[in-house]
N, CA, C and O atoms as a CHARMM CRD file, in Angstrom:
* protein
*
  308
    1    1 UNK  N    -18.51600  -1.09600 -10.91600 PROA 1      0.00000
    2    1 UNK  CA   -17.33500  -0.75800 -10.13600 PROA 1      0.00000
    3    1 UNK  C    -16.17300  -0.49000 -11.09400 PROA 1      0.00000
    4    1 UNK  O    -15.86200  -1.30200 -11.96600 PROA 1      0.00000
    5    2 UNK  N    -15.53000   0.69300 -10.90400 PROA 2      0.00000
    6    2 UNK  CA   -14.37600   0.98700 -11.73200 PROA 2      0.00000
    7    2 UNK  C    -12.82500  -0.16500 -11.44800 PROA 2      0.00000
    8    2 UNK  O    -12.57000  -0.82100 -10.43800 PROA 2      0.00000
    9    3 UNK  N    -12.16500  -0.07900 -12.51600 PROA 3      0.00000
   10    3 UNK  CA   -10.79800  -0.79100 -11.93800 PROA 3      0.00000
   11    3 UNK  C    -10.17900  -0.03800 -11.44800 PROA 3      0.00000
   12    3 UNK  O    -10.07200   1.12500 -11.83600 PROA 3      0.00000
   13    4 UNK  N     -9.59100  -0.55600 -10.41700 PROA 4      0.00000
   14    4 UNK  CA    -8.71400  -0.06800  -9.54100 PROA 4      0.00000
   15    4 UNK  C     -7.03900  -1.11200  -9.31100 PROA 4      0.00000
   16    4 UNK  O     -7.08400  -2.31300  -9.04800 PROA 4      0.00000
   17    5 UNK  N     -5.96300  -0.48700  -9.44700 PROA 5      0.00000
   18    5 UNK  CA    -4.60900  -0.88500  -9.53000 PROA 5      0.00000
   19    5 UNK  C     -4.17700  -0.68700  -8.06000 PROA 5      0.00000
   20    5 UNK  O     -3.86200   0.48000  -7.82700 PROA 5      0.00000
   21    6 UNK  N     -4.06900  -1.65600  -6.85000 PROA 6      0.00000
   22    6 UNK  CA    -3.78900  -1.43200  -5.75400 PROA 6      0.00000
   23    6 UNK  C     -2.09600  -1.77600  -5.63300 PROA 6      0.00000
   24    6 UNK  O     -1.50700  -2.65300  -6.26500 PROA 6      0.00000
   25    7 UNK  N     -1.66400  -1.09100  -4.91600 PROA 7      0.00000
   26    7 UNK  CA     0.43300  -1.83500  -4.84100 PROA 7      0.00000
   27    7 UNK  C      0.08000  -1.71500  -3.18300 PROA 7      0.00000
   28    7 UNK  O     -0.51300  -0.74700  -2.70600 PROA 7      0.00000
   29    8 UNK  N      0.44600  -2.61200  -2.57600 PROA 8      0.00000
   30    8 UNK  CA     0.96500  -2.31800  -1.21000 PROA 8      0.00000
   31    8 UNK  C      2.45700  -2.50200  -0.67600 PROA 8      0.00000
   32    8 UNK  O      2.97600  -3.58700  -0.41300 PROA 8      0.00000
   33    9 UNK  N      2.79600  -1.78800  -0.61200 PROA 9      0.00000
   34    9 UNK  CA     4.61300  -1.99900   0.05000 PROA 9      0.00000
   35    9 UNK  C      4.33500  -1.75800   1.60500 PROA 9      0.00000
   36    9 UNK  O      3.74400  -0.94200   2.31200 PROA 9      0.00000
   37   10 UNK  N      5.32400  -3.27900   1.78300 PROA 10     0.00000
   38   10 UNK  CA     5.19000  -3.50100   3.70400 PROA 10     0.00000
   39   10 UNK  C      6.66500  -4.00000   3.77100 PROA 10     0.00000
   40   10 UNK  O      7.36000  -4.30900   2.80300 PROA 10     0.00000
   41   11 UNK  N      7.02400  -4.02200   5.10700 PROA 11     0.00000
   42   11 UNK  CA     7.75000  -4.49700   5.47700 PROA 11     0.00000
   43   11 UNK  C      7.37000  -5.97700   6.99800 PROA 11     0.00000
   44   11 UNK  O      6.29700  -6.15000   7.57500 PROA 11     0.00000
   45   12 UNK  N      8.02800  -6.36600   7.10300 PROA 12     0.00000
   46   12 UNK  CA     8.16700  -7.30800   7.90100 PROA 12     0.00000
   47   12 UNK  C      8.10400  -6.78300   9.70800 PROA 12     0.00000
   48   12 UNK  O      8.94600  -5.98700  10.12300 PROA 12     0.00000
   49   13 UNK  N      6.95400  -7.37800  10.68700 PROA 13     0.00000
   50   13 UNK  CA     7.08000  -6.47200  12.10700 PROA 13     0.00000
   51   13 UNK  C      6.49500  -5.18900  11.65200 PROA 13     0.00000
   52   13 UNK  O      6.93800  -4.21300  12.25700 PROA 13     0.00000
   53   14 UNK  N      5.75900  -4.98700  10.88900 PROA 14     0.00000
   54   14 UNK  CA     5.01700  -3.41600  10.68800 PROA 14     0.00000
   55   14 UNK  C      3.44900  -3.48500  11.45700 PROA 14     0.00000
   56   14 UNK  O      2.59300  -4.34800  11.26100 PROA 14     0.00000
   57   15 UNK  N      3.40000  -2.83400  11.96800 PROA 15     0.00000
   58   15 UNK  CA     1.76700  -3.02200  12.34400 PROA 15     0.00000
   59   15 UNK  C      1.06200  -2.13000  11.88900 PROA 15     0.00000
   60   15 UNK  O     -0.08900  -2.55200  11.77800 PROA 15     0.00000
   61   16 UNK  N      1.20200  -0.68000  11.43200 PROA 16     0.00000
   62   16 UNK  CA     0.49100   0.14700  10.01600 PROA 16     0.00000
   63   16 UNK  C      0.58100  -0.52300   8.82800 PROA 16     0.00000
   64   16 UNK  O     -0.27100  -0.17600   8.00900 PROA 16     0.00000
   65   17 UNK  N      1.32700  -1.35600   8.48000 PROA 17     0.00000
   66   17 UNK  CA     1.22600  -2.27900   6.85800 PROA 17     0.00000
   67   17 UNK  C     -0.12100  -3.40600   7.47700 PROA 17     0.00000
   68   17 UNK  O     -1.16100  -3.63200   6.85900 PROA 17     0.00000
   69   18 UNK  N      0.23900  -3.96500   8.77500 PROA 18     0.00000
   70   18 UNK  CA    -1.08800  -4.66500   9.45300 PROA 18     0.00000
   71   18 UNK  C     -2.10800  -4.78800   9.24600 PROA 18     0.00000
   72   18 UNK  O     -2.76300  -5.74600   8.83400 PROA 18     0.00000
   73   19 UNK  N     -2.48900  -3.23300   9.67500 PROA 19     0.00000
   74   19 UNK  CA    -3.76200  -2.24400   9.41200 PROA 19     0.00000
   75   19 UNK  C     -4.43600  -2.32200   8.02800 PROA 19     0.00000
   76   19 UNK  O     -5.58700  -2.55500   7.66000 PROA 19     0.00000
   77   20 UNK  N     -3.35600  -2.05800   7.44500 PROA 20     0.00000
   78   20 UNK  CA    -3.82100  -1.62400   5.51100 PROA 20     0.00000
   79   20 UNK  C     -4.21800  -2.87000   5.47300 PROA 20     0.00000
   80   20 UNK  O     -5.43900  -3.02000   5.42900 PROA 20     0.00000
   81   21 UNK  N     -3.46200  -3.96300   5.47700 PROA 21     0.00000
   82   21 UNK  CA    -3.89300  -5.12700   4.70200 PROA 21     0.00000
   83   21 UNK  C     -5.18500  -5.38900   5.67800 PROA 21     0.00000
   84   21 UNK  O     -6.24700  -5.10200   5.12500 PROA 21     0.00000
   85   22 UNK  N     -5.26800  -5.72800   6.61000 PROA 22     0.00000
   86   22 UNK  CA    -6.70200  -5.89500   7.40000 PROA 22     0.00000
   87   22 UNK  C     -7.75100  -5.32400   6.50200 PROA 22     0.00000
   88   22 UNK  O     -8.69900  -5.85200   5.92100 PROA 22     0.00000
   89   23 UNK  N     -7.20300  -3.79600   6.56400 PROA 23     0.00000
   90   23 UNK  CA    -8.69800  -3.14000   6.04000 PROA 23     0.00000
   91   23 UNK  C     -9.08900  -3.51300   4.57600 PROA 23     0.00000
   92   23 UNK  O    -10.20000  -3.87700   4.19100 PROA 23     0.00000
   93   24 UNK  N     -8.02300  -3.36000   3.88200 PROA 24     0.00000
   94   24 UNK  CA    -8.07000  -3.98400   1.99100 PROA 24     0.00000
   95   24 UNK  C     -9.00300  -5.21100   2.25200 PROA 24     0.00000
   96   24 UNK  O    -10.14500  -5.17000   1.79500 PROA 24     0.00000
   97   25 UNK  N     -8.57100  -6.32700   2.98000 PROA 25     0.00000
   98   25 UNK  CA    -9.47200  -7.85400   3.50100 PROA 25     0.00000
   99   25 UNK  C    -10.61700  -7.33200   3.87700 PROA 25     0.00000
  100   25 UNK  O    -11.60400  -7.80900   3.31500 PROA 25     0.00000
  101   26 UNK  N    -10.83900  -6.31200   4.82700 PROA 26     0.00000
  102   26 UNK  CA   -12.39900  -6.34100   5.10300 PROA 26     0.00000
  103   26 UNK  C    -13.30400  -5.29900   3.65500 PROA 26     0.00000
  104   26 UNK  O    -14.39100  -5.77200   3.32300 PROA 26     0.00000
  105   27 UNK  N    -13.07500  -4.64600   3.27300 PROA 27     0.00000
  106   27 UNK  CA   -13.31700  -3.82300   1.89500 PROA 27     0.00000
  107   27 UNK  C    -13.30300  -5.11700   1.12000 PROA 27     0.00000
  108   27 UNK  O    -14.28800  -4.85400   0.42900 PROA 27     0.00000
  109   28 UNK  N    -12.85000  -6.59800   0.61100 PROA 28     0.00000
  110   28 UNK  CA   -13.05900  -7.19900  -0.19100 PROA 28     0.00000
  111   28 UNK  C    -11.73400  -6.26700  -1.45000 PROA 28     0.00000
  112   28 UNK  O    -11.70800  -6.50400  -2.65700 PROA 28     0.00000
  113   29 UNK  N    -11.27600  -5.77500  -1.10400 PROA 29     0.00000
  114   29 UNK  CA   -10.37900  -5.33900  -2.44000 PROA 29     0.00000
  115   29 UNK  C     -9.32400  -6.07400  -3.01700 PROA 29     0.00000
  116   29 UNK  O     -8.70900  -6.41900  -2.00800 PROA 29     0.00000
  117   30 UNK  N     -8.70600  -6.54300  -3.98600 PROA 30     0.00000
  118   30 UNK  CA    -7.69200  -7.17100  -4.74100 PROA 30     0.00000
  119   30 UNK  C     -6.95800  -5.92100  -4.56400 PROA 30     0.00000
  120   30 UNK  O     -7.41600  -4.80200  -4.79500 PROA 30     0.00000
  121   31 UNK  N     -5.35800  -6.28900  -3.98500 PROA 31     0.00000
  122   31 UNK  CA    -4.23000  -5.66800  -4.30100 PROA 31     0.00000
  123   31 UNK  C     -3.17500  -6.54100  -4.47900 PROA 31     0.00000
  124   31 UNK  O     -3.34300  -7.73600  -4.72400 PROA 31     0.00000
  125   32 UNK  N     -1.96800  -5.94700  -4.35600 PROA 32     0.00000
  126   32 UNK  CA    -0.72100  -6.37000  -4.53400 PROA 32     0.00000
  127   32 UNK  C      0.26800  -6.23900  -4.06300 PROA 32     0.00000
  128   32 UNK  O      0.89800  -5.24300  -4.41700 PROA 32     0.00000
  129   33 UNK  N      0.98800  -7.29800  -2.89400 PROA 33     0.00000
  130   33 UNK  CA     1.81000  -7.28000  -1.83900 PROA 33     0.00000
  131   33 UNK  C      3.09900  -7.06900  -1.97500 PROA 33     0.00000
  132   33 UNK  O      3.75000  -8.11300  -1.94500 PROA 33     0.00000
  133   34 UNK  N      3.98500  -5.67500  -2.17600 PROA 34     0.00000
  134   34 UNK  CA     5.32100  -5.52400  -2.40600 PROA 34     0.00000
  135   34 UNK  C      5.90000  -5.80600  -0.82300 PROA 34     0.00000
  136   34 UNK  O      5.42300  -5.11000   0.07400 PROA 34     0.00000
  137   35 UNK  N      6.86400  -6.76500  -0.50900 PROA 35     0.00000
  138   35 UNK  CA     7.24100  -6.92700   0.67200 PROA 35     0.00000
  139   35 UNK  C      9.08200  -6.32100   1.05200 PROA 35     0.00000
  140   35 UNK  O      9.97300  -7.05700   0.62800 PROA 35     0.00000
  141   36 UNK  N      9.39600  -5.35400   1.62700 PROA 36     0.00000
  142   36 UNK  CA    10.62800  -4.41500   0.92800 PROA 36     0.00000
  143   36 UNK  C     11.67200  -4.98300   1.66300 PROA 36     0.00000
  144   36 UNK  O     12.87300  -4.85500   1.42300 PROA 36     0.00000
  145   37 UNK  N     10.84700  -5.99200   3.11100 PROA 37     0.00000
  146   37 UNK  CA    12.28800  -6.54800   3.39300 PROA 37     0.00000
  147   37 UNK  C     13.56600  -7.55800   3.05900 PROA 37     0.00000
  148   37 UNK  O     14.71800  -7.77000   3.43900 PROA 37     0.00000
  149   38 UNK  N     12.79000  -7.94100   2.29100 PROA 38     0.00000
  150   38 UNK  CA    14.26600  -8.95100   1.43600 PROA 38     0.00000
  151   38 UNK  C     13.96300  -9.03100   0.20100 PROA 38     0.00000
  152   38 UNK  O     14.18300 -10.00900  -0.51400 PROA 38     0.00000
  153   39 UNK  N     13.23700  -7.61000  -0.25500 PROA 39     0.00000
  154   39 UNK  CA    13.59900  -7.03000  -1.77800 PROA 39     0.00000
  155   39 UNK  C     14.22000  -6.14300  -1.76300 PROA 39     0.00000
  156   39 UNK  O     13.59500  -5.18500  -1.30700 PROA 39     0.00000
  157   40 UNK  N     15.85300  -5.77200  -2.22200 PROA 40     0.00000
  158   40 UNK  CA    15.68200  -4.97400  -2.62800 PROA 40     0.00000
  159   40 UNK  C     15.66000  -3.97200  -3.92800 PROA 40     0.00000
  160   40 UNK  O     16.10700  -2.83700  -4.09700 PROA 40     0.00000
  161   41 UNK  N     14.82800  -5.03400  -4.90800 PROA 41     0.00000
  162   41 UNK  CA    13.88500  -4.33600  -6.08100 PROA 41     0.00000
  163   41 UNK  C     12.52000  -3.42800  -5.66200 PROA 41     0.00000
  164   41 UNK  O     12.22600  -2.35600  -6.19000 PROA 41     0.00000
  165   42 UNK  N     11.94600  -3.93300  -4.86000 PROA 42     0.00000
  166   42 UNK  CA    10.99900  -2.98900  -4.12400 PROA 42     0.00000
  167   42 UNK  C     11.29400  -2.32800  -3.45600 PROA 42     0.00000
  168   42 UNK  O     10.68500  -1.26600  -3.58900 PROA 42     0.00000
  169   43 UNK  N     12.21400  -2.33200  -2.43300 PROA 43     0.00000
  170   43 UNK  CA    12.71400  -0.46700  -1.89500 PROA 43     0.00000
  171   43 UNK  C     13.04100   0.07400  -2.88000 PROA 43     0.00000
  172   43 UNK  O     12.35800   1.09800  -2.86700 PROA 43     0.00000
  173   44 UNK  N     13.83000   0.09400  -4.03600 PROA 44     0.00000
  174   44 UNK  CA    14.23300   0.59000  -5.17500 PROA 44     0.00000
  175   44 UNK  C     12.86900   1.54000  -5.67400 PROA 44     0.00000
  176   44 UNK  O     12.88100   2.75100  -5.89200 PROA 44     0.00000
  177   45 UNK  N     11.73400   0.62500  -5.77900 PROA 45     0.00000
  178   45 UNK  CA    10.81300   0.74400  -6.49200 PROA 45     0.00000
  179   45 UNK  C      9.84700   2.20700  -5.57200 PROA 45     0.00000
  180   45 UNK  O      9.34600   3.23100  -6.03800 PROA 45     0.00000
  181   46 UNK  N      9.90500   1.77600  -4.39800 PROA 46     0.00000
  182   46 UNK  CA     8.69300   2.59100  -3.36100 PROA 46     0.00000
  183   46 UNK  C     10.18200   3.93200  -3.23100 PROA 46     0.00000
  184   46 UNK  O      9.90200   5.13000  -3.18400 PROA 46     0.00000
  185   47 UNK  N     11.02700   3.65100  -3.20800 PROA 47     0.00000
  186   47 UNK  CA    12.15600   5.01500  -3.14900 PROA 47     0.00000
  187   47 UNK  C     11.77100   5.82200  -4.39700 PROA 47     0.00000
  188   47 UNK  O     11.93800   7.03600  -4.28400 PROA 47     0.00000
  189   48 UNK  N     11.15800   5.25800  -5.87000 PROA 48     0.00000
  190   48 UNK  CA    11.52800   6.10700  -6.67800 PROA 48     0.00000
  191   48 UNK  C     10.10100   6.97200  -7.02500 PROA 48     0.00000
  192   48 UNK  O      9.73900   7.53400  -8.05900 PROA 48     0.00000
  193   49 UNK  N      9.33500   6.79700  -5.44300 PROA 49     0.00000
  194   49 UNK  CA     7.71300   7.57000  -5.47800 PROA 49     0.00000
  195   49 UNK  C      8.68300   8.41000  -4.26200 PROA 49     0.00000
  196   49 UNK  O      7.93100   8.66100  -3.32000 PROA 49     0.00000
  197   50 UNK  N      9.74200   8.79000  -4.05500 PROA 50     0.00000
  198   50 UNK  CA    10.44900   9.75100  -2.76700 PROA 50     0.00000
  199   50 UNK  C      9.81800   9.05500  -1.53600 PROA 50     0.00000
  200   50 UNK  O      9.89600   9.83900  -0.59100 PROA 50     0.00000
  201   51 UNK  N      9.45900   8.35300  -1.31500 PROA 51     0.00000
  202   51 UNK  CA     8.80600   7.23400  -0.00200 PROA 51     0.00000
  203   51 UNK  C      9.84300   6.82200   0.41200 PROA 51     0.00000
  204   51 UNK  O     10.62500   6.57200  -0.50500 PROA 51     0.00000
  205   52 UNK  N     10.30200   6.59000   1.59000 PROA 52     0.00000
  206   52 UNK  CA    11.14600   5.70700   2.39500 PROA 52     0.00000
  207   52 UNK  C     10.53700   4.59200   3.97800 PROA 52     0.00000
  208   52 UNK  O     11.07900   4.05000   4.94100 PROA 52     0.00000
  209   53 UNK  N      9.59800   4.69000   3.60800 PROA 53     0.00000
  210   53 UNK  CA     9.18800   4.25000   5.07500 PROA 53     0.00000
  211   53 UNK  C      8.08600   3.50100   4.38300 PROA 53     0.00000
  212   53 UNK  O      7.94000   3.65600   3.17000 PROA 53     0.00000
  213   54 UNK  N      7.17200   2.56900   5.17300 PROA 54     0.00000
  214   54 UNK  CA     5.99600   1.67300   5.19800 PROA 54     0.00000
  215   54 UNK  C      4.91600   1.74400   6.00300 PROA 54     0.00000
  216   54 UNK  O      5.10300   1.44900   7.18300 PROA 54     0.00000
  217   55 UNK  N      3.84900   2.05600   5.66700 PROA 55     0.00000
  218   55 UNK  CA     3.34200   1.62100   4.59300 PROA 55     0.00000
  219   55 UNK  C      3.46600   2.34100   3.69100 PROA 55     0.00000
  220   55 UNK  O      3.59400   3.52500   4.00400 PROA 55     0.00000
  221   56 UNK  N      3.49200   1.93700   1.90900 PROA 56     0.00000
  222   56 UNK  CA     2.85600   3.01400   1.24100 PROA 56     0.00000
  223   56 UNK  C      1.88600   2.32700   0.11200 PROA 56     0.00000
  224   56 UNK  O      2.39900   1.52200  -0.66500 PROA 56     0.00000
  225   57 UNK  N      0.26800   2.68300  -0.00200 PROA 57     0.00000
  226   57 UNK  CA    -0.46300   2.09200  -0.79100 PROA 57     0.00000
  227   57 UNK  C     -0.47700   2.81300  -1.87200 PROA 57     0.00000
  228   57 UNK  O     -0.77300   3.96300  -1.54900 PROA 57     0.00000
  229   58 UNK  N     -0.26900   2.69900  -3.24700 PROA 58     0.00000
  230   58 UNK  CA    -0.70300   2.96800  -4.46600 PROA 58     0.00000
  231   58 UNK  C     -2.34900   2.47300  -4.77200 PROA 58     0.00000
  232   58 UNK  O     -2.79700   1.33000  -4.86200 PROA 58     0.00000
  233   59 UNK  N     -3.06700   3.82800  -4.89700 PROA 59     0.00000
  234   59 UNK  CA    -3.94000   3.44600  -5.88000 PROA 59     0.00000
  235   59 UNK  C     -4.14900   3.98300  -7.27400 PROA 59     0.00000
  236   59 UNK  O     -4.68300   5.09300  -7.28000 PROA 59     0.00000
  237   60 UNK  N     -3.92200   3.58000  -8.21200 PROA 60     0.00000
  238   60 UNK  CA    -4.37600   3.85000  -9.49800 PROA 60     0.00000
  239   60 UNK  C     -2.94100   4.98800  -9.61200 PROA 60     0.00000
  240   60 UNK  O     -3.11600   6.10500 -10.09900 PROA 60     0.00000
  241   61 UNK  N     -1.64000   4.57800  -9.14000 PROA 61     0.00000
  242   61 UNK  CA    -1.02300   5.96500  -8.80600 PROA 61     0.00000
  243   61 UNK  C     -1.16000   7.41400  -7.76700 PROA 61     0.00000
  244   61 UNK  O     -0.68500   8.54900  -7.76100 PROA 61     0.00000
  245   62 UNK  N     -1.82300   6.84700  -7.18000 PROA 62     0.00000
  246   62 UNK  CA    -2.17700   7.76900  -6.28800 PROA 62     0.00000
  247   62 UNK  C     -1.35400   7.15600  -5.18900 PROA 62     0.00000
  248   62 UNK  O     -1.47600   5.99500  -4.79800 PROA 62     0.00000
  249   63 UNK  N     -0.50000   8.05000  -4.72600 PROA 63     0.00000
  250   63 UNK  CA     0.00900   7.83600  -3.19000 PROA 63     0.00000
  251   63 UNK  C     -0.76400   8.23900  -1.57900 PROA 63     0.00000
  252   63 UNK  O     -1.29100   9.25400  -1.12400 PROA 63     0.00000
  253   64 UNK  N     -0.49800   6.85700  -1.05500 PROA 64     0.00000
  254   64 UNK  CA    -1.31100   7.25400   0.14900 PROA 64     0.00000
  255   64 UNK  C     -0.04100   6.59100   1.45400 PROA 64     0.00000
  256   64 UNK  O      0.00600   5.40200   1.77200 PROA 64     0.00000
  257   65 UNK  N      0.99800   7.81900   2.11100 PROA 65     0.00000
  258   65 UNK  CA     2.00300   6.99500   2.86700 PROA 65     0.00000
  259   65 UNK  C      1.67900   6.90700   4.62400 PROA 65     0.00000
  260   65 UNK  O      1.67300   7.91300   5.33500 PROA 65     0.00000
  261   66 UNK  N      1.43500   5.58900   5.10400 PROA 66     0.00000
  262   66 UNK  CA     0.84400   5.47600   5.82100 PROA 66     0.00000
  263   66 UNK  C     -0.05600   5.12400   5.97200 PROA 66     0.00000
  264   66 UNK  O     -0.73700   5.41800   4.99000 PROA 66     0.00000
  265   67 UNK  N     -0.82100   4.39200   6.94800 PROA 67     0.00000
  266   67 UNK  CA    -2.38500   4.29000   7.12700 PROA 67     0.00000
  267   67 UNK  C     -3.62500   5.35000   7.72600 PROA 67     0.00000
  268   67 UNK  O     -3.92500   5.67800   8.87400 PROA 67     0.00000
  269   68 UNK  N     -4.21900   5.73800   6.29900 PROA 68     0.00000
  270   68 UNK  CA    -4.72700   6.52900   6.46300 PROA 68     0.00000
  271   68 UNK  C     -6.08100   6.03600   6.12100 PROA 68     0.00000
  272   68 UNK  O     -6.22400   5.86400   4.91100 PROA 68     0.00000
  273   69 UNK  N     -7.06200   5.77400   6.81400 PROA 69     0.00000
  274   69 UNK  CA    -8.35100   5.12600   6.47600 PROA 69     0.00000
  275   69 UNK  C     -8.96600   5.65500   5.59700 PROA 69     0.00000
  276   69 UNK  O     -8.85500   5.19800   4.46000 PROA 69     0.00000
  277   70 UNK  N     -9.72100   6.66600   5.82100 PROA 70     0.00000
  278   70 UNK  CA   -10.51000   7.55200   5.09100 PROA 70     0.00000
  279   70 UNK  C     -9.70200   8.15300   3.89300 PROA 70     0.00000
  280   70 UNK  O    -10.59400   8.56600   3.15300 PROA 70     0.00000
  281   71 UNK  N     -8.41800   8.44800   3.25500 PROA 71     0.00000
  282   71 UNK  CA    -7.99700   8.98300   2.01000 PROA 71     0.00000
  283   71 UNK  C     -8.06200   7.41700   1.16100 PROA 71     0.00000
  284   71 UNK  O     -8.43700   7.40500  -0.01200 PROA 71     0.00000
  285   72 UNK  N     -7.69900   6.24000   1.80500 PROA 72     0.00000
  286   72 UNK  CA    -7.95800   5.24300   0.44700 PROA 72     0.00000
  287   72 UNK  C     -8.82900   5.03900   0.79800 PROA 72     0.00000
  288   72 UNK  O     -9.11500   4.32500  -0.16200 PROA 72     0.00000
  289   73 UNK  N     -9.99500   4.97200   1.60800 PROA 73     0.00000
  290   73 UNK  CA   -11.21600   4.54000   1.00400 PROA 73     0.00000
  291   73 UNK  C    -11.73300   5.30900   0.05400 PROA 73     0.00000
  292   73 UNK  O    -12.42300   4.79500  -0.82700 PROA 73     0.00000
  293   74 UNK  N    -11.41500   7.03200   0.08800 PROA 74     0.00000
  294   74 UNK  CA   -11.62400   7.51800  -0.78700 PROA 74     0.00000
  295   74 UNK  C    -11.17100   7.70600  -2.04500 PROA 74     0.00000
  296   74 UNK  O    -11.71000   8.35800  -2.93900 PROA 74     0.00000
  297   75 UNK  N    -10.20600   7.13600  -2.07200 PROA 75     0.00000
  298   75 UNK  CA    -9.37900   6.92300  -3.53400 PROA 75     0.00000
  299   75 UNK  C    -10.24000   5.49600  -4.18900 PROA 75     0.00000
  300   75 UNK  O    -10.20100   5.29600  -5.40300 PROA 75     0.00000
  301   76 UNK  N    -10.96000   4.60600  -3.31700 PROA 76     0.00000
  302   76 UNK  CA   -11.24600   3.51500  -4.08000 PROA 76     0.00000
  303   76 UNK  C    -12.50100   3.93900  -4.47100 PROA 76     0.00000
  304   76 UNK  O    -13.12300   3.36700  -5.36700 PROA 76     0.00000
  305   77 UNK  N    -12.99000   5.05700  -3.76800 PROA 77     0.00000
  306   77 UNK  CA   -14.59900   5.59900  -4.47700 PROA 77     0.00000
  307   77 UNK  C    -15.47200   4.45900  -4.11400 PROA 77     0.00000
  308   77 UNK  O    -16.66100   4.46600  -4.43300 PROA 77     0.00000
C-alpha cells in the first residue's frame, strides 16, 4: 500500500464533513482532522487552496471539495 497524506477540514453541525469522516472510518484510512470552527489558523490554511466552504479533503495534495465518494476513493487507489 502506498503512503497516503490525508487533511480533512470540517466544521462544526456539517453533515458532508459527517459523511467523509464516516467513510475514511469505514475504508480503515489514517487522516487528519483540521476543525475550522474555532481555528482560525485552519480557515487561513483551507482559504489558501481558494476553498471556502467544508468539506475539503486533501489527498497527497490533491483537492477533493465536498463529499465526493468515488473521486477519493480514487485518489486513495
Amino acid at each position: 500500500m502506498r503512503h497516503r497524506e490525508v487533511e480533512v477540514y470540517i466544521s462544526d453541525d456539517c453533515r458532508q464533513c459527517e459523511q467523509v469522516i464516516d467513510q475514511l472510518k469505514k475504508w480503515n484510512i489514517h487522516y487528519t482532522v483540521k476543525n475550522i470552527t474555532n481555528s482560525p489558523a485552519f480557515l487561513k490554511e483551507m482559504q489558501a487552496h481558494s476553498i471556502y466552504s467544508v468539506p475539503l479533503v486533501l489527498i497527497n495534495g490533491e483537492k477533493v471539495h465536498g463529499f465526493q465518494k468515488d473521486r477519493i476513493q480514487q485518489l486513495l487507489g
